[in-house]
N, C-alpha and C positions, 0 to 999 in steps of 0.2 A: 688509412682513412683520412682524408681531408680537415676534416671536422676534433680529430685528436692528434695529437704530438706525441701518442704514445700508445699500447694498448690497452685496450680497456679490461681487459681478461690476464691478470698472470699466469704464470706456467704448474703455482701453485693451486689458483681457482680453473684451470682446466683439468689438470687432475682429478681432482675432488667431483667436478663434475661430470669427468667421465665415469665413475664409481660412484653415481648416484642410482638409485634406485625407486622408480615409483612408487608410493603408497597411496592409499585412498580406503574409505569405508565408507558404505552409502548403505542410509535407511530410508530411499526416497518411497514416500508410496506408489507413483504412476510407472517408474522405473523399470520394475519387473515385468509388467504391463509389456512396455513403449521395447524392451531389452528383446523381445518375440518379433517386435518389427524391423529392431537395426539389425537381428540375427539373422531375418532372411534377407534385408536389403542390402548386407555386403554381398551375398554371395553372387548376386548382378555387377558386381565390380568387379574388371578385369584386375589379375595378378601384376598385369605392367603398371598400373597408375601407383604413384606414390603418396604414401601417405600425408604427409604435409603437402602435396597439390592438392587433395581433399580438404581439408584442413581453409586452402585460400580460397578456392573455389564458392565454399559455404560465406567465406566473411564477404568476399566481393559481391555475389549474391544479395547478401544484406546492408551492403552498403549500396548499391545501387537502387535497390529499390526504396530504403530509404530515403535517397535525395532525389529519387521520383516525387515522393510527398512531399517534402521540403519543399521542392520548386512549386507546388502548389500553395503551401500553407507555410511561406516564408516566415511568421510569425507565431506561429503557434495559435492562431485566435481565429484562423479563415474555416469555413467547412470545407473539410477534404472534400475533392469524388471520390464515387462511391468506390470504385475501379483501384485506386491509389492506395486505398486501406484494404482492401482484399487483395493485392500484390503484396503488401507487405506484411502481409500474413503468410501467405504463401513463400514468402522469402524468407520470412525467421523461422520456417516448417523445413526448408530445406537446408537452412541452416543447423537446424538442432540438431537434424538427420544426419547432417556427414561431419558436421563435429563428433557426435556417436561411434562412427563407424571409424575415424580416423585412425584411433586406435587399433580398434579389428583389425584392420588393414595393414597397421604394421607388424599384428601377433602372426598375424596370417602370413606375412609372406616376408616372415622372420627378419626385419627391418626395425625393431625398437630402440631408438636410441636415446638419452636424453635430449639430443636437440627439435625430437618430435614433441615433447613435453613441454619444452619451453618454447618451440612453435605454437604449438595446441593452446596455452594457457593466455601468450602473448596475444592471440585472434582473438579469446573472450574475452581479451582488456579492453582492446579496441571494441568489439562487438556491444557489451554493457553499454558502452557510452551511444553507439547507433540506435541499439533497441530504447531506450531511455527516451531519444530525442525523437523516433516514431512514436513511440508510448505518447508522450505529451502533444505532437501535432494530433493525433489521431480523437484524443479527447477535448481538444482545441483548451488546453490548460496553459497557455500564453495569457489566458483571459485574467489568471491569476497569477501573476508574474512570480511573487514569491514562494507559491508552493510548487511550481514550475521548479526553481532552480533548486529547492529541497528534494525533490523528487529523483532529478540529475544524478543531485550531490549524492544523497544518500543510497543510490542503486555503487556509483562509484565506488563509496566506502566501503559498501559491505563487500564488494568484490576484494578488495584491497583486505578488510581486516577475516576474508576467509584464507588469505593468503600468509598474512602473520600469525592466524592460529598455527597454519600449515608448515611457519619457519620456526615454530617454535616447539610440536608437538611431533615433527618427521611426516606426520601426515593428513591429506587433504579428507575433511571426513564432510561428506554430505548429510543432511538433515533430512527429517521426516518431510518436511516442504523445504525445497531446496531450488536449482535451478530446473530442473524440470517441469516442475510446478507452475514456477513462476512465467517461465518460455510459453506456457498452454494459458495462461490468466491472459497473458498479451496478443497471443491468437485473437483467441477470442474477444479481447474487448475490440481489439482492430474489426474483427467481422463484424461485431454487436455497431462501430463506428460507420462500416460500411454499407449495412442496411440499412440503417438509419439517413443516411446520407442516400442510397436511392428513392427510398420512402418521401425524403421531403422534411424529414422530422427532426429537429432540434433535439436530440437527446442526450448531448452531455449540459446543455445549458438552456437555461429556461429563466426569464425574467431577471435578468443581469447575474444568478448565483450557478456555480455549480450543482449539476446531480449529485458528482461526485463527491462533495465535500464531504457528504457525512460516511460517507466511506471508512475512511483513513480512520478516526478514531475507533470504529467498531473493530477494526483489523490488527490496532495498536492494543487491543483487547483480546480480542480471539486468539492471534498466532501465538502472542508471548504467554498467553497463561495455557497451550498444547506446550509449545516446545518446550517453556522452563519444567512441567509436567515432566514428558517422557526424556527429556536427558541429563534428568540431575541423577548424577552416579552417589548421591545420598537420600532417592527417595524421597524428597521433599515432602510432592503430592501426595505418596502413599502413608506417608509419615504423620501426613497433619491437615487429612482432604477437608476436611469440616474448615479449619482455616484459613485452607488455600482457597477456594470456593468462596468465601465469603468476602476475603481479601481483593478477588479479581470483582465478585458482584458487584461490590461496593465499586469500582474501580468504571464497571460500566452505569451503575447507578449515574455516579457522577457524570458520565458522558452523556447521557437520558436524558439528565438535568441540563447539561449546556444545550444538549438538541433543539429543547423543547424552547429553551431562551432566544436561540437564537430563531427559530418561526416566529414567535409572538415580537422579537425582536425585528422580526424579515431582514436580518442580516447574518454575512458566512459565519458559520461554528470555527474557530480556531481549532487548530491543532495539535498548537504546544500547552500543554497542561499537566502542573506538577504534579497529580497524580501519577503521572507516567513512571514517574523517579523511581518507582516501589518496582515497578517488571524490570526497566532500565538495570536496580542495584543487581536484582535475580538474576538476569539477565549476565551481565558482566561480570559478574563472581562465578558464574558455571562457566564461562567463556573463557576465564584466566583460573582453569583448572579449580576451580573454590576455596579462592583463597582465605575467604571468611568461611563458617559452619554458617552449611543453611536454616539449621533450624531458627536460630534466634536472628539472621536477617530475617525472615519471614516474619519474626513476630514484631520486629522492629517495623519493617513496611507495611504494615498491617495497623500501626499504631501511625504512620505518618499517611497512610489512607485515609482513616477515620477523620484526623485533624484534619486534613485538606477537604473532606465532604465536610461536615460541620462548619467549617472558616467558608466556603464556596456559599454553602446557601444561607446562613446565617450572612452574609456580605448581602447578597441577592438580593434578600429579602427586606431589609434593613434600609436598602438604597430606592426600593421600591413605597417600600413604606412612606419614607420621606419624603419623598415625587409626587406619591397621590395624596399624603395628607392623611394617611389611615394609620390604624393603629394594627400589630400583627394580630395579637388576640383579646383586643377590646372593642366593642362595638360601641355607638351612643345608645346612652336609656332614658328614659324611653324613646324606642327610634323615631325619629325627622318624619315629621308629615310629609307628602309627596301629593303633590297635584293630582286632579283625575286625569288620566290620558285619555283623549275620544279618540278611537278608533279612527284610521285612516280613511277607512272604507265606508263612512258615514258622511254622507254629503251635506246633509238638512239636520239640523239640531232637533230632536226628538221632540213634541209639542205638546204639554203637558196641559195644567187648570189652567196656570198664570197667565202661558202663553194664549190658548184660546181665549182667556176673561180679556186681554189686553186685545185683543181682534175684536171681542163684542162692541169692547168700551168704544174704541175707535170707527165702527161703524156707524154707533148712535150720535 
C-alpha cells in the first residue's frame, strides 16, 4: 500500500482475527416485527450475489441519495423538495433492508467470514455519518448551527461507544430502542419533511425558532428513564419505582419549567441542563458494567435533582422579581388605586346631571 511502509495488520492480529467469532444480543422491539420481512426478502436474492456486494450496494444507495439533498440544501437551512426527502427515505429503507439481510446471505450460502463483519460494521460507520447529515438537511437544522453539529457529534459517538461496549464485553448487544428504531424515526421525519415541503408549509421552522427544539429535552427524559429502567441487571426501577418515578418527574418538571420560559421568553429552550447529570451518572455506571451500586447512585441523583429544580426556579424567580420591581410573596396594602379605564368601545363620554346643567347653562 502506498499510503504505509509497512502492514498495518501483523501476522499475530490476523490470527486472532481469523478465530474470531460473532456475537450480538438484541432486545429491539420492531426487530422481530421487520425480522418476518428480511426473512422473506432474501429468499428473492440469488445464491450468486455476495454478501458484502449487498452490504455496498445498500451504503452507495444511501449515499447517493443523500447528496441528492445536499446539492439542494447545501446548508442545512434551504427547504428541500419535496421529491429529495421522500428519495431519501426510500434510500435509508433500502438500506436498512440489505444491511439486514447481508448476513442471511452469508449463513445462507455458507460464506461467513470475519471479513463480512468488519465489512458490515465498517458501512454503518460511514452510513451514521450520511444518515445524520440527511437527518439535519431534512429538518433544515443548519438554522441552528450548534445543535446541528451536537446532533452529527453525538449520532457518531454513540456508534463508536456501542463499539467499545462491544471490545470490551465480546459482544454487540442491541437495546430495547436501538438502531432500528432509530432507522424508522428518520424515515419518517424525512416523509413528515416531504410533505410538508409539497404542501407549502414551513414545518420544522416557524418564526425564526425551531419546532423541533423542544423535542430533545422531552426524549433526554423519556428514553433514559425506559432504558436505565429495563437494563439495570440490579433492578433499580423495580427496587425503588416510587423513587425512580419521582426522580425522572422532577427531571421533566424541570424541563416544563424551562419550556414554559422560554415561550413567555419567545426564545430557543437550551438543551444542556444539569439536571441531565442524574440519567447521564445512571446512565454510565450500567454502561461500564456498574461500577458504583445502583441503589444509592439513585438516591444520590435524586438529591442533586431536587437541588438543581429549587436552585433553577428559586434563580428564575428572584431575577424576575428584581426586573419588575415586585415582591415573590408580598403584595402593597392597602393596594394602589388604579384609574377607571373607559372602555374602548365607548365613543361619547356618558352624559349625566352636570353635563346636561352645563348645556342648559350655556344656552341661556
Amino acid at each position: 500500500m502506498l499510503l504505509y511502509s509497512e502492514r498495518v495488520l501483523s501476522d499475530r492480529e490476523l490470527k486472532k482475527l481469523g478465530e474470531h467469532k460473532y456475537s450480538s444480543s438484541c432486545q429491539s422491539l420492531l426487530d422481530p416485527a421487520m425480522q418476518k420481512f428480511w426473512n422473506w426478502f432474501i429468499t428473492l436474492v440469488p445464491l450468486w450475489i455476495a454478501p458484502n456486494l449487498i452490504t455496498m450496494v445498500g451504503l452507495m444507495v444511501n449515499i447517493i441519495t443523500t447528496l441528492i439533498l445536499v446539492a439542494y440544501c447545501p446548508t442545512a437551512t434551504e427547504i428541500p423538495p419535496w421529491w429529495t426527502t421522500a428519495l431519501c427515505a426510500a434510500g435509508l429503507f433500502i438500506y436498512q433492508t440489505l444491511d439486514a439481510i447481508d448476513g442471511k446471505q452469508a449463513r445462507r450460502t455458507n460464506t461467513s467470514t470475519p471479513l463480512g463483519e468488519l465489512f458490515d460494521h465498517g458501512c454503518d460507520s460511514i452510513s451514521t455519518v450520511v444518515v445524520s447529515v440527511a437527518s439535519c438537511c431534512a429538518v433544515q437544522l443548519g438554522i441552528h448551527p450548534g445543535w446541528m453539529l451536537f446532533q452529527c457529534v453525538t449520532a457518531s459517538t454513540l456508534f463508536y461507544c456501542a463499539h467499545w461496549q462491544t471490545y470490551v464485553s465480546g459482544t454487540l448487544q442491541f437495546g430495547t430502542i436501538d438502531v432500528t428504531e432509530g432507522q424508522i424515526v428518520v424515515m419518517g421525519v424525512m416523509l413528515l419533511s416531504s410533505l410538508s415541503s409539497a404542501l407549502g408549509i414551513p414545518f420544522w421552522t416557524s418564526e425564526d425558532t425551531s419546532v423541533l427544539s423542544p423535542s430533545l429535552p422531552l426524549l433526554l427524559v423519556i428514553v433514559p428513564a425506559w432504558v436505565i429502567a429495563y437494563k439495570s441487571d440490579q433492578a433499580i426501577y423495580h427496587s425503588h419505582p416510587i423513587l425512580y418515578v419521582l426522580m425522572f418527574g422532577l427531571i421533566a418538571a424541570k424541563m416544563t419549567n424551562r419550556l414554559v420560559v422560554a415561550h413567555m421568553c419567545k426564545s430557543e429552550i437550551h438543551h444542556r441542563d444539569p439536571v441531565l447529570l442524574a440519567p447521564l451518572a445512571l446512565f454510565l455506571n450500567q454502561y461500564f458494567n456498574t461500577f458504583f451500586p445502583e441503589d444509592w447512585l439513585l438516591k444520590i441523583s435524586m438529591a442533586w435533582v431536587m437541588f438543581d429544580l429549587v436552585r433553577y426556579c428559586s434563580l428564575v424567580c428572584l431575577e424576575i422579581c428584581d426586573f419588575l420591581k415586585v415582591d415573590l410573596f408580598k403584595i402593597p396594602y392597602p393596594p394602589p388605586s388604579s384609574p377607571v379605564q373607559v372602555p374602548s368601545s365607548q365613543t361619547k363620554p356618558v352624559q349625566g346631571p352636570m353635563t346636561r346643567n352645563r348645556k342648559k347653562t350655556s344656552k341661556s
